[in-house]
N, C-alpha and C positions, 0 to 999 in steps of 0.2 A: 695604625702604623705611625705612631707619636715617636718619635723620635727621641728611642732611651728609653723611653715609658711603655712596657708589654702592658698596663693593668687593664686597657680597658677591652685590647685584643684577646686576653686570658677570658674575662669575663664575657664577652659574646661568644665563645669557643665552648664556654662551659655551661652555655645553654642549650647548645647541638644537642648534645643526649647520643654523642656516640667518640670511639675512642680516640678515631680518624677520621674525624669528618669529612663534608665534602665541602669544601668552599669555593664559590666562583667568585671573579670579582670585574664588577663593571666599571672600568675607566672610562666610559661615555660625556659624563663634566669635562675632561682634562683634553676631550680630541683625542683618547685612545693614548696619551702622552708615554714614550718608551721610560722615562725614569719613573715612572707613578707603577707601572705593569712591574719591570725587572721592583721594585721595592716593597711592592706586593708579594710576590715570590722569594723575599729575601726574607719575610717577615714568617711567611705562614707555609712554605712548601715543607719546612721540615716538619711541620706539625700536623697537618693535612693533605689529602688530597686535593690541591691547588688549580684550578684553570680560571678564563678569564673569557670573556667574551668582547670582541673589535667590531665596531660597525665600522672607522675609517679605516682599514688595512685589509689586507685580501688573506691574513693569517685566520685559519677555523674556518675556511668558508665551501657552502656544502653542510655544517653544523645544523643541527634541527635545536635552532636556541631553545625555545619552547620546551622541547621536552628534557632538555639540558640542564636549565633552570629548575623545572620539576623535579630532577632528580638530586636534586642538593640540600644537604644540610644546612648552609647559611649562603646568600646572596650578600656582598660587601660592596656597595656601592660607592666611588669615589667621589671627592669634592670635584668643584669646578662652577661653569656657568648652568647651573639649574634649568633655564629657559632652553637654550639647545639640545641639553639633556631629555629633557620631556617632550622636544619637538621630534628628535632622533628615534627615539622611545616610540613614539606613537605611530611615526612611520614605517616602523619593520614592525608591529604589534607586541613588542616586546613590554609594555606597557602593562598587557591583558595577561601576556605569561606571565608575568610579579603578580598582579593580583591572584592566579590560579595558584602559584605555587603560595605565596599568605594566607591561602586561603588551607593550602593541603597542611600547614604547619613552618613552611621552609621558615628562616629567621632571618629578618632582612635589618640589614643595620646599615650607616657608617657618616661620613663625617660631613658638615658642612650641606652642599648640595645632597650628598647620600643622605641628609635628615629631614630635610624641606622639601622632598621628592613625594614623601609617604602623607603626604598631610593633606588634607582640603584648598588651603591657602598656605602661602608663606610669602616671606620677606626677604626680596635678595638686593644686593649691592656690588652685584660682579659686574657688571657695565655701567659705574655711577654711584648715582644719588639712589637711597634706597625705593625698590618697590615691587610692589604686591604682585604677587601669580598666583595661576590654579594649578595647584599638586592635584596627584592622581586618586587622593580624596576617602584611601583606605581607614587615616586615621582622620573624623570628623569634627578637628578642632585647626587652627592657626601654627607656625611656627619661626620664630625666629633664634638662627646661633648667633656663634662671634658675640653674645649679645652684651657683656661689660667693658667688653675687650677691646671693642671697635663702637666707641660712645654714641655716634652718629644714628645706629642701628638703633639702639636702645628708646631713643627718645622718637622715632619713627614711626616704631613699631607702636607705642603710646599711643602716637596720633593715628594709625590706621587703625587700631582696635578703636579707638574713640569713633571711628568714622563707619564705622559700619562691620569695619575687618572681623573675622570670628574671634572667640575669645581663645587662645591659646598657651603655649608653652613657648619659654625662652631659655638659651643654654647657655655659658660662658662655655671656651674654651677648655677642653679637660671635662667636660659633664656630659654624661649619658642619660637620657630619659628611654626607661624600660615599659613597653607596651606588652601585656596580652589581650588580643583580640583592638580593643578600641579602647578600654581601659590601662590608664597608665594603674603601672604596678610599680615600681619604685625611680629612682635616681639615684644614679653612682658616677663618680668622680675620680679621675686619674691624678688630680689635684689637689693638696689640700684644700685649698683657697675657693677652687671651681664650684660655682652654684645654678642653681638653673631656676626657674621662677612657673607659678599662672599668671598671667596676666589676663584682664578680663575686665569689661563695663560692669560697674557698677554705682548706679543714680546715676550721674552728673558727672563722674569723673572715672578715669583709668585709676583699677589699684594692682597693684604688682603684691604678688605674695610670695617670699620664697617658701620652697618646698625641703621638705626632710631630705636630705644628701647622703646618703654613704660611702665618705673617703675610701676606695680598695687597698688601700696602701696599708690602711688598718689591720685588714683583713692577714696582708701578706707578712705582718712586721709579726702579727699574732699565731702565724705557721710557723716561723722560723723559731719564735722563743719556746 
């Protein structure tokens, strides 16, 4: 939902593997926020089959989330605070239904906390000074966003991987890293500019690699000519 920018929502869309898909989308990070829900449905109802799931409002309730989740094509998880996210998460089990349905194939993606959720570890600075949590540990590596964006992160992250942190993945702004299964499969970008990196121990010191990127924008300038 980037603002003026469909490339990276096209590209999560067009890995459904159907005409119409089904998407739900979890504003959980934002406190169920009503401009995050209506802007989610301004993005994608015309192109999907669109619903959302509330744990703070008494909207859907009665819902069998579990098997609701199950039945969708992509699960779009919203930013927000990461840590309430995953406490909320764990208290209705809705936790256990994401890993069931990752596991049947569903395609869970999205921004910020929607990235840091999937991980083993990650890196938040939504109350503060950066620091470490435990994601729900589907994908078995570290992760930190925002990460050139917002400078404070970047050199954080540095020091938690030097400290024990797992070795992981870092995104600017506008970067998508593509997972199947546990393996990353590629990186693509809404951005020219946007890059995403490994970072990782090695001897004695943090080295940051970046990774191969695929500008989308390429892709869509080379339909049109």
């Amino acid at each position: 939902m980037e603002a003026g920018n469909p490339l990276l929502d096209e590209y999560v869309l067009s890995l459904a593997g159907a005409e119409r898909p089904k998407v739900c989308f979890l504003p959980t990070a934002s406190g169920d926020a009503d401009h995050y829900i209506v802007r989610f449905y301004r993005h994608f109802a015309p192109l999907c089959e669109a619903s959302h799931v509330s744990l703070f409002r008494r909207d859907g309730r009665g819902l069998d989330i579990a098997a609701h989740l199950l039945a969708q094509d992509v699960v779009y998880v919203g930013g927000g605070d990461v840590v309430s996210m995953l406490g909320a998460w764990r208290a209705h089990g809705i936790d256990a239904a994401l890993r069931r349905a990752w596991r049947k194939g569903v395609v869970m993606c999205g921004p910020s906390a929607g990235s840091l959720c999937w991980f083993a570890e990650a890196l938040t600075a939504f109350h503060g000074a950066p620091r470490r949590v435990r994601g729900m540990g589907m994908l078995p590596f570290s992760n930190c966003v925002h990460y050139t964006n917002e400078p404070e992160r970047r050199g954080e992250y540095h020091r938690f991987v030097g400290d024990g942190m797992r070795p992981g993945y870092a995104a600017d702004d506008g970067a998508a890293l593509h997972f199947r299964g546990e393996a990353l499969h590629r990186a693509v970008s809404s951005r020219p500019n946007a890059r995403a990196y490994l970072v990782e121990p090695i001897a004695d010191e943090v080295v940051e690699t970046p990774l191969e990127i695929e500008y989308l924008g390429k892709t869509v300038a080379a339909a049109a000519a």
